[in-house]
C-alpha positions as CSV (number, residue, x, y, z in Angstrom):
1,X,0.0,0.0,0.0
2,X,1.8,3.3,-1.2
3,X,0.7,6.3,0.9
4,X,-2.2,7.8,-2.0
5,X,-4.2,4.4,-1.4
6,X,-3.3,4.6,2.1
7,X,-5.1,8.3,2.6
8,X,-8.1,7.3,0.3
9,X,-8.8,4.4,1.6
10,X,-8.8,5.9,5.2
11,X,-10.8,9.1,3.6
12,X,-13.3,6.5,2.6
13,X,-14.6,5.6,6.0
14,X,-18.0,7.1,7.4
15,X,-17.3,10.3,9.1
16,X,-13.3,11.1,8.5
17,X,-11.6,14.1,9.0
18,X,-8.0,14.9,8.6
19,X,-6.0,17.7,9.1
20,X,-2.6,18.6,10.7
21,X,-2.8,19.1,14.0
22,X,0.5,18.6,15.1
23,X,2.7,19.8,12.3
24,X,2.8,19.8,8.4
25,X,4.3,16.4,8.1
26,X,2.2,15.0,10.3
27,X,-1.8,13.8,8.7
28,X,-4.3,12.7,11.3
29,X,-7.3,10.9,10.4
30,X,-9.9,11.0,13.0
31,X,-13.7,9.7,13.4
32,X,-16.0,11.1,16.0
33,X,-13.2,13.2,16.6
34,X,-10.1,11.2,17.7
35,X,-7.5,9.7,16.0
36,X,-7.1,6.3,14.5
37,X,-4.4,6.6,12.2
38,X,-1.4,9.0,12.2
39,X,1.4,9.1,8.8
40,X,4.2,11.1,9.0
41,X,4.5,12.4,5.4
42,X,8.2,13.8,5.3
43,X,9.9,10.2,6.0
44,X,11.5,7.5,4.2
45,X,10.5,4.6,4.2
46,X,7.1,5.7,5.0
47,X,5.0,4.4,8.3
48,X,1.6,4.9,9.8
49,X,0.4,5.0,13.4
50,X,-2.8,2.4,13.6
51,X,-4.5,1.7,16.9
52,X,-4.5,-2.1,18.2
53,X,-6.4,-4.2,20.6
54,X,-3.0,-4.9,22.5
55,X,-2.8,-8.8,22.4
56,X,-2.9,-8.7,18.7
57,X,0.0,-6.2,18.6
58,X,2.1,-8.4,19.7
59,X,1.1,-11.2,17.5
60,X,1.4,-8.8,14.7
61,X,4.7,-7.6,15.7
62,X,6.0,-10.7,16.1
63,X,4.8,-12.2,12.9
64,X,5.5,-9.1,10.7
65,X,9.2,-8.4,12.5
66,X,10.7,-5.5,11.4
67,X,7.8,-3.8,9.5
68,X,5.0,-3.8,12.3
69,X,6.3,-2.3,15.3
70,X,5.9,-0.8,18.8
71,X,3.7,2.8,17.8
72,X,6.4,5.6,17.9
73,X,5.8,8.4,20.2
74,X,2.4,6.5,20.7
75,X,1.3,4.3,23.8
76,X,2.8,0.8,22.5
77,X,0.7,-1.1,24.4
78,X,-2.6,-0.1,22.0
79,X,-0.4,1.3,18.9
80,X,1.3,-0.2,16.1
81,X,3.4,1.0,13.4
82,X,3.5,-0.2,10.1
83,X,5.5,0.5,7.4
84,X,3.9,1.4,3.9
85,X,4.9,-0.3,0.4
86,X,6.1,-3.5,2.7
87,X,5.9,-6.5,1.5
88,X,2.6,-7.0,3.2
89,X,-0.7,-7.9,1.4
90,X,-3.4,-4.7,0.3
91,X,-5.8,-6.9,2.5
92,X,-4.0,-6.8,5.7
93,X,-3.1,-3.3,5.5
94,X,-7.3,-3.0,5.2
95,X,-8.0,-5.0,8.0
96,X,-5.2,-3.3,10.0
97,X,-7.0,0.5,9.6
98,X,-10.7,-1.2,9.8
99,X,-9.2,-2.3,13.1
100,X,-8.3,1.1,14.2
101,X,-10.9,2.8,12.5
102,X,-13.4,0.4,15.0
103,X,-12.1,0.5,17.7
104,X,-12.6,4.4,18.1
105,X,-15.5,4.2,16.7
106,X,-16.9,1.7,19.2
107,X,-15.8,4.0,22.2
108,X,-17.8,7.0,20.6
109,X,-20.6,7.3,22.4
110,X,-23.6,6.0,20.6
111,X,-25.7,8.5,19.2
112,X,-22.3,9.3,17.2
113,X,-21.5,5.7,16.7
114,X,-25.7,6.3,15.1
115,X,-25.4,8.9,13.3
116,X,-22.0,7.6,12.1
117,X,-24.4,4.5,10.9
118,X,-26.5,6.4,9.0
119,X,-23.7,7.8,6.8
120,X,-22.7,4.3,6.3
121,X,-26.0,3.4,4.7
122,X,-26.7,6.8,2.9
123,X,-22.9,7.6,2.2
């Protein structure tokens, strides 16, 4: 996943924003408000920040060793990074932001996570 499929597919999710918060390196995408993925445009190679239920983070990282690792300057309990245009499959790149992209959304509260449904259906 290079980093153009990387921001459209995260644009593509039911209520995004992004912006730079931070810096002007540094694109946040956040639903409901908060972040669930982070990339840090200005290095090489390229990585994102994706949030993680924490006992799969450490399955990941020890599977994917050396391209998913401990979130940097994130908690690295519940973030991973993960390098882009690894060798890793389109599909698990997917799964890993519809993982973070859930798990914020599921702590929204729920008339969010409800209107957030209707965009889904009408969007």
């Amino acid at each position: 996943m290079d980093v153009i499929q990387f921001t459209e597919y995260c644009r593509s999710k039911a209520g995004v924003t992004e912006g730079f918060p931070f810096d002007e390196t540094t694109l946040v995408f956040k639903v409901g408000g908060k972040m669930f993925a982070l990339c840090g445009l200005d290095g090489n190679p390229l990585f994102v920040n994706l949030k993680c239920d924490p006992e799969k983070s450490i399955t990941l990282r020890e599977e994917y060793d050396g391209i998913i690792f401990p979130g940097y300057h994130m908690n690295k309990k519940h973030w991973n990074s993960v390098y882009l245009e690894a060798d890793l499959e389109m599909k698990l790149y997917c799964q890993l932001i519809d993982e973070s992209y859930n798990l914020i959304r599921n702590s929204l509260p729920k008339k969010v996570q409800e209107e957030l449904d209707g965009l889904d259906k009408n969007g």
